[in-house]
C-alpha positions in Angstrom: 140.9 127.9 168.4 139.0 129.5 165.4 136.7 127.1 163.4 134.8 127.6 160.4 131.3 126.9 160.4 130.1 126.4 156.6 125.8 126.3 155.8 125.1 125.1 152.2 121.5 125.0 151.0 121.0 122.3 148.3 118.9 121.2 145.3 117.7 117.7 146.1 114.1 116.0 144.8 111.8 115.5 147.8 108.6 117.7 147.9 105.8 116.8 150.8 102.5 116.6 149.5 100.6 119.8 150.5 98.6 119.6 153.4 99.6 116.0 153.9 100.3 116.8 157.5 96.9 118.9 158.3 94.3 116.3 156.2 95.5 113.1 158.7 98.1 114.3 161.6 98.3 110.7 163.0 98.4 108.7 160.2 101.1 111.4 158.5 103.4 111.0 161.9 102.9 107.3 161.8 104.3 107.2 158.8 107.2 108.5 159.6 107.7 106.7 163.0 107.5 103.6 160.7 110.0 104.1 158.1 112.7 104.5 161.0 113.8 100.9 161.6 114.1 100.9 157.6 116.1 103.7 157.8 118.6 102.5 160.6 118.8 98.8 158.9 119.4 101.0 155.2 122.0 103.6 156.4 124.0 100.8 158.3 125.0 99.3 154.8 126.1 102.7 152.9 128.0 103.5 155.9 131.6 102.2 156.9 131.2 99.7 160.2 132.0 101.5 163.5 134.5 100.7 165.6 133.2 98.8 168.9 134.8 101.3 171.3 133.4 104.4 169.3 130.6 106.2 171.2 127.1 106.1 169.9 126.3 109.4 169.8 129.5 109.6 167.6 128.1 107.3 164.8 126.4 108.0 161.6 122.9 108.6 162.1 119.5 109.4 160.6 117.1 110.5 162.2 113.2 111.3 161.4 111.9 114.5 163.2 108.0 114.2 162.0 107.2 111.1 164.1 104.6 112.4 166.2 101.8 114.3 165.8 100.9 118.2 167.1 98.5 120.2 168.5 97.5 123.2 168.0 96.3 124.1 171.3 98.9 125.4 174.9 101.6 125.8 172.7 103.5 128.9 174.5 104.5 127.0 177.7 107.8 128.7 177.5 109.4 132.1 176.5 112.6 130.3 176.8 111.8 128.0 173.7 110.3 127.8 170.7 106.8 126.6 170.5 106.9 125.0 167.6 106.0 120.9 168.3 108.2 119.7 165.5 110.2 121.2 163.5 110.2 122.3 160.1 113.0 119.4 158.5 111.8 116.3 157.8 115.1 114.4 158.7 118.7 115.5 160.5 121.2 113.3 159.2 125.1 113.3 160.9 128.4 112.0 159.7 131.9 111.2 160.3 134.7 112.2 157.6 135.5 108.2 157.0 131.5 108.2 155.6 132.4 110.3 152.4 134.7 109.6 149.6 138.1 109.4 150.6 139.0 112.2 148.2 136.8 114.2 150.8 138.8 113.2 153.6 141.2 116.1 153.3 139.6 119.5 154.0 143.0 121.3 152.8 143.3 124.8 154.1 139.8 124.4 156.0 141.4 122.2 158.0 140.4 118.9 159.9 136.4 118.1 159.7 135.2 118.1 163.2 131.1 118.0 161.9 128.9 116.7 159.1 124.9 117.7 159.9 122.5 117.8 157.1 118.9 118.6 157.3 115.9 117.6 154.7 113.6 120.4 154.5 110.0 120.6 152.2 110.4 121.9 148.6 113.2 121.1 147.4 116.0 121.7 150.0 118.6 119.9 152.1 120.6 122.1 154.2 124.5 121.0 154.7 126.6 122.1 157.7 129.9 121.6 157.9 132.5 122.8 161.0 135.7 122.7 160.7 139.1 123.3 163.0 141.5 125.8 160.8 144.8 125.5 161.2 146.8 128.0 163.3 148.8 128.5 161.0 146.5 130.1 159.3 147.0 133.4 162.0 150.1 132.8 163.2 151.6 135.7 160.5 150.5 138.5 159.7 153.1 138.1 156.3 150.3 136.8 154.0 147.3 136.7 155.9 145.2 137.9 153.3 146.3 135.7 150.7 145.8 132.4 153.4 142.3 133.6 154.3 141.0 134.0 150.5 142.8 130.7 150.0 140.4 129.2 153.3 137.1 131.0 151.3 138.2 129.7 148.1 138.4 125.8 150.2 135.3 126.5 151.8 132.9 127.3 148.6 134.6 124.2 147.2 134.3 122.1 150.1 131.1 122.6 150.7 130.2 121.8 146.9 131.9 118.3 147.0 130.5 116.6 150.5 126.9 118.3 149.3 127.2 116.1 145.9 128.5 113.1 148.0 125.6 113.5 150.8 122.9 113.7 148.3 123.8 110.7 145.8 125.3 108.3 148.4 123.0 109.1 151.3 119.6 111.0 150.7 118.8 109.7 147.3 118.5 106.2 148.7 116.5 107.1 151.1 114.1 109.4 149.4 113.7 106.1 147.1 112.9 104.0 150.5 110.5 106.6 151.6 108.7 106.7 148.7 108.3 102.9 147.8 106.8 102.4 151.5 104.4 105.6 150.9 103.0 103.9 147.2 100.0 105.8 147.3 102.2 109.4 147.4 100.4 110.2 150.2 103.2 111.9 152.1 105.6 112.2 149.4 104.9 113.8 145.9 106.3 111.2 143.0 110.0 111.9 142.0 110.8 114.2 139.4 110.6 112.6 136.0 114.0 111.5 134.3 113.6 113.7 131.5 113.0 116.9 133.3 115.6 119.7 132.8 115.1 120.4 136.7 116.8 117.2 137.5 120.3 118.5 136.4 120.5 121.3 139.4 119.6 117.6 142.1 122.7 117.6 144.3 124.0 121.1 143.5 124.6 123.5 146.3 122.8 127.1 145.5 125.3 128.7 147.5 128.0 128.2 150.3 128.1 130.7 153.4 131.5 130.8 155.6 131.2 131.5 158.8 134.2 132.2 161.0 134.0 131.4 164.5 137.3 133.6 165.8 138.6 133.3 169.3 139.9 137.0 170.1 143.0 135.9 171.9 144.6 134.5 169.0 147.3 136.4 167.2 146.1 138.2 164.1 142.5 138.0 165.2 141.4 141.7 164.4 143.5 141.3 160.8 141.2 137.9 160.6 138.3 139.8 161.5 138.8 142.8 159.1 139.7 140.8 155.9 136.9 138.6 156.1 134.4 141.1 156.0 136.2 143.7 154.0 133.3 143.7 151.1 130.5 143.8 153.9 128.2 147.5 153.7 126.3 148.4 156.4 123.7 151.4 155.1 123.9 154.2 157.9 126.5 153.5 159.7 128.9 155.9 161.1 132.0 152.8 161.6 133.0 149.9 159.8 131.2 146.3 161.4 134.7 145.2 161.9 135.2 148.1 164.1 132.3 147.3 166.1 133.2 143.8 166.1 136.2 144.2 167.5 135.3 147.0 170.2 132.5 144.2 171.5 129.3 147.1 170.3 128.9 143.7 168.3 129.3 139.9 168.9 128.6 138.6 166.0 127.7 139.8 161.9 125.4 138.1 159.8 124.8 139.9 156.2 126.2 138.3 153.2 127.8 134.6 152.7 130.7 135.7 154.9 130.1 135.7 158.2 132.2 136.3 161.8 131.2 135.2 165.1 133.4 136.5 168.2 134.1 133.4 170.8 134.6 135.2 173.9 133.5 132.2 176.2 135.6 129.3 174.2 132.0 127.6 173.2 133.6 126.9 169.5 131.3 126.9 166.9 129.4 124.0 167.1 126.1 126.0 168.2 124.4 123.6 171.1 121.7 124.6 173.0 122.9 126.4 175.6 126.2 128.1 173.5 126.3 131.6 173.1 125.2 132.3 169.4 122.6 129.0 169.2 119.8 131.6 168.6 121.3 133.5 166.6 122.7 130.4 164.0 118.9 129.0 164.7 117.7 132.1 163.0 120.5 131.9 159.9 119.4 128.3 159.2 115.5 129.5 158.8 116.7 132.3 156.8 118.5 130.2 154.3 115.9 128.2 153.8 113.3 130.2 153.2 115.3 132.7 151.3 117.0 129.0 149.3 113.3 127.6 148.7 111.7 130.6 147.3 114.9 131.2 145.1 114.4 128.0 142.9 110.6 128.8 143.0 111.6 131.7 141.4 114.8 130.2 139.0 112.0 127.8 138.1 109.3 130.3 137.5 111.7 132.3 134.6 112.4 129.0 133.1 108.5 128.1 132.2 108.3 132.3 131.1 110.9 131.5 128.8 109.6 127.9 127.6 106.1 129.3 127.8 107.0 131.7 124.3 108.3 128.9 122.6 105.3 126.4 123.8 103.5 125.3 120.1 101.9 121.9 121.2 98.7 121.3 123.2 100.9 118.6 125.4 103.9 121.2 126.0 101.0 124.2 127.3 98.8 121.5 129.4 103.0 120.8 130.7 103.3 124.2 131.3 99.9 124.9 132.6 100.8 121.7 135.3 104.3 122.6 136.6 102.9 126.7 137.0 100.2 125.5 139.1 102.5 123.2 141.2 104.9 126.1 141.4 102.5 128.8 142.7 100.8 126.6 145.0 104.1 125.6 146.6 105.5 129.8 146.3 102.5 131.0 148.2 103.0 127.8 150.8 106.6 129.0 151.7 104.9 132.7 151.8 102.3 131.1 154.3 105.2 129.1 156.3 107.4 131.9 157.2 104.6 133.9 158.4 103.5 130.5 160.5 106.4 129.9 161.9 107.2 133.7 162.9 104.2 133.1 165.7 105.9 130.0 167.5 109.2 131.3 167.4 111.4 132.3 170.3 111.4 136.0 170.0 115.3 136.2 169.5 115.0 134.0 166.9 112.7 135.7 165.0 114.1 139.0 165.5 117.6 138.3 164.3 115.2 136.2 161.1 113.6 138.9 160.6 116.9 141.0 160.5 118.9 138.8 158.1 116.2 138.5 155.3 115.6 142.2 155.9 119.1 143.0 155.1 119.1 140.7 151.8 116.1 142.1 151.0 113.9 139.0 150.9 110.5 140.6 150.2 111.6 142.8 147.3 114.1 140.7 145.4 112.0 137.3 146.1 108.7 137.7 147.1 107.2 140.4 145.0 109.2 139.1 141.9 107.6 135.3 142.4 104.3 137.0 142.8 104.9 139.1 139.6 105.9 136.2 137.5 103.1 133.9 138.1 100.9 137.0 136.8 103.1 137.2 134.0 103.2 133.2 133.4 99.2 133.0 134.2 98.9 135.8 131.6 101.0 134.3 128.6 99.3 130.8 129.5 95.7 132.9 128.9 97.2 134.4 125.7 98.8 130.7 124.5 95.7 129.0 125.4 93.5 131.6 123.4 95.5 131.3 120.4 95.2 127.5 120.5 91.0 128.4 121.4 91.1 130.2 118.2 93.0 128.3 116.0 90.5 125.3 117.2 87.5 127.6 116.1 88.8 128.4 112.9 89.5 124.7 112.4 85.5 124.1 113.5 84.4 127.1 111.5 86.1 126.2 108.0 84.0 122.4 108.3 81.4 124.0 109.0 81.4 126.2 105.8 82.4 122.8 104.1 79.3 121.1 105.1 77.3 124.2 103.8 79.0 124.4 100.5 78.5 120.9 99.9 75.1 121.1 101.3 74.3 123.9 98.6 75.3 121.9 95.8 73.6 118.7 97.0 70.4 120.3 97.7 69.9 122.2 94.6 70.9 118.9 92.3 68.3 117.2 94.5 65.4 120.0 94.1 66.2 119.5 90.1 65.7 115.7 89.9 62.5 115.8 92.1 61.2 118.5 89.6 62.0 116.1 86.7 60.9 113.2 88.2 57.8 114.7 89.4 57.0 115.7 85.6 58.3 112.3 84.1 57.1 109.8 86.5 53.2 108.9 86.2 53.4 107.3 89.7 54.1 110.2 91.7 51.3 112.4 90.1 48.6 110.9 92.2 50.4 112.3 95.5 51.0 115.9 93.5 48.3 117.9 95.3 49.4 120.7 93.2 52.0 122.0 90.7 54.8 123.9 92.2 56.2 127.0 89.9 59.4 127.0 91.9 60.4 123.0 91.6 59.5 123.3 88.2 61.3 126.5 86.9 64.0 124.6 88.8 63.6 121.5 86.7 63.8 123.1 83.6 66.9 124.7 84.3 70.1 123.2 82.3 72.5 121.4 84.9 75.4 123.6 84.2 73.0 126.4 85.7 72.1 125.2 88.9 76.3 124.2 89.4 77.4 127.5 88.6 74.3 129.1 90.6 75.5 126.7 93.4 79.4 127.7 93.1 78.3 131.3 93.4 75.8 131.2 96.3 78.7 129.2 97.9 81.4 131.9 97.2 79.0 134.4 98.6 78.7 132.6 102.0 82.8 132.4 102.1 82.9 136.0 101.7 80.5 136.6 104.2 82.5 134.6 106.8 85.6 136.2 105.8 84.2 139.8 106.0 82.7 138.9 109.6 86.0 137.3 111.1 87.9 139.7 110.0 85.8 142.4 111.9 85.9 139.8 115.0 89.9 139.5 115.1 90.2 143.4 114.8 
């Protein structure tokens, strides 16, 4: 039977606090072994109730993966395995078709819905997997295959769009908000995006939806299947066609862009356990789409403040900016850091075949380099705004300051001219008059008028001084 494996990563609001894992590993995995019995008692309301004969494994379930804490130390007891303690989701969640809305029930063209796994992973990301039977009458012709199989990708993209909105409002976001009232000093958990923040539109949106298509060779039309479904795939040097090479077994499987074939020789299906033919190789696509999905909003995010950042006029909106750039290249350079972590505890098949996927999508050049470019571009317009706002504060001390003096020329001069006069007027002060003074008396004598305009005019010297000088400094 060929199934259809689908791998959606999605936009949904939970963000670990940095290094909330390293700074207390006990109290972080006790945390979570808490909140479990919360969990259970929450997720047995939003689902429908089970039937008493159905088997448990077989029931909706969420499960919390960071319960206990690691070690860093004998890690590599096995080549077989990954050495990773825990891994890197927070939380696997599985499904049944009757726990979605019952438009969602019917999978059309993609046939019956035999899986529903979800995954929460750090910064931002839930990753969907759905597996379904396809019909055979999907190959049972080759009179219209084509059209049949763009109609199954068409069902998939939009499949996988509709039970990722479901998943995230009916199931996750309630217990993001459980997780976070019993962790109320955001110890684990960073706060949840504020209302009001434009981010909060893409919550629940799928990035993208990959099809994979698990064919069994001995069906009819299986090499027509094969060939149509990666008919827009380019392999750089190569001398045949991956279809080709599929079908002549130099290949068992292709992994290069959103559609995807996996050859069943040994009737596993596709639901990947450990022990199935292709689990390494799916292990490695679901590290690859996370850390290629993760770094992708960093870097959706990252043109969005560049663009806000030129319109920023306020002292709130650049301290705003200033904030969320900060919190963006902090969590950009973690996800740098991870991949490069994980890549020592991983089972060296896994890694390879990682390394190969993000290799041929080009992950360093088209992600990487471009996040680290534009937070030197962000942290340079923030310098530029926050110099202009410097400035404009200067200018704002500067022109008081030439106030005060103006002011201060004025008063002091009036006051010089009625101590003069009173000094000659007053027969009390002459006793303390150790001696005439030429200056406060020429001063005295002069007519009021004088000393204003001499005032006004020292005065408008002093503004053209400053003039003259800030124009030479803004030059």
């Amino acid at each position: 039977m060929t199934q259809l494996r689908l791998l959606a990563p999605v936009c949904v609001d939970y963000y670990a606090v940095p290094g909330a894992s390293l700074r207390d590993p006990r109290g972080y995995a006790q945390f979570w072994a808490d909140q479990q019995p919360a969990v259970d008692s929450l997720l047995a309301g939003l689902v429908p109730e089970s039937r008493p004969d159905e088997p448990a494994a077989d029931r909706p379930c969420v499960t919390l993966e960071h319960t206990r804490p690691t070690r860093s130390l004998n890690l590599y007891r096995t080549i077989g395995d990954n050495a990773v303690e825990r891994p890197m989701h927070v939380l696997t969640g599985t499904l049944r078709v009757q726990d979605l809305p019952g438009e969602l029930a019917d999978a059309g063209p993609c046939g019956e819905v035999v899986e529903i796994v979800f995954r929460l992973y750090d910064h931002g990301l839930m990753l969907l997997e759905l597996l379904t039977n396809v019909p055979p009458a999907l190959s049972a012709s080759a009179d219209g295959l084509a059209a049949r199989m763009d109609e199954l990708q068409d069902c998939a993209v939009s499949l996988g769009e509709r039970v990722g909105r479901a998943i995230v409002h009916r199931y996750l976001d309630p217990v993001l908000r459980l997780l976070r009232e019993a962790d109320g000093g955001a110890k684990v958990l960073a706060p949840a995006t504020p209302s009001n923040d434009p981010v909060t539109a893409d919550f629940g949106e799928p990035l993208w939806v990959t099809r994979s298509l698990v064919v069994d060779p001995a069906e009819p039309c299986a090499d027509l299947m094969v060939r149509h479904w990666i008919k827009d795939v380019v392999m750089v040097d190569e001398d045949r066609s991956p279809a080709d090479r599929l079908l002549d077994g130099e290949l068992g499987h292709l992994v290069r862009w959103l559609n995807y074939v996996f050859i069943d020789q040994s009737g596993a299906g596709g639901r990947m356990r450990p022990g199935d033919p292709y689990r390494d190789q799916w292990e490695a696509l679901r590290y690859a789409q996370v850390f290629y999905g993760v770094l992708d909003q960093i870097d959706s995010r990252l043109s969005r403040i560049l663009a806000d950042s030129a319109a920023a006029g306020s002292r709130w909106e650049l301290q705003r900016l200033k904030d969320q750039l900060t919190n963006l290249s902090r969590r950009g350079e973690l996800i740098i850091l991870e991949r490069k972590d994980l890549s020592k505890y991983l089972k060296r098949a896994v890694r390879v075949e990682m390394d190969e996927i993000l290799e041929f999508w080009d992950y360093v050049n088209v992600l990487e380099e471009p996040v680290r470019f534009k937070v030197e571009i962000c942290d340079r317009r923030l310098g530029e705004l926050a110099a202009r706002r410097t400035a404009r504060s200067a200018l704002f001390t500067d022109l008081i300051l030439l106030g005060i003096a103006v002011t201060s020329i004025i008063g002091t001069a009036l006051a010089v001219t009625d101590f003069g006069r009173s000094m000659a007027t007053n027969p009390d002060t002459t006793a303390y008059d150790l001696g005439r003074s030429s200056i406060v008396e020429w001063i005295a004598s002069q007519p009021a008028d004088a000393i204003l305009v001499a005032s006004g005019g020292l005065s408008l010297l002093l503004v053209a001084l400053y003039l003259f000088f800030r124009r030479d400094r803004s030059i």
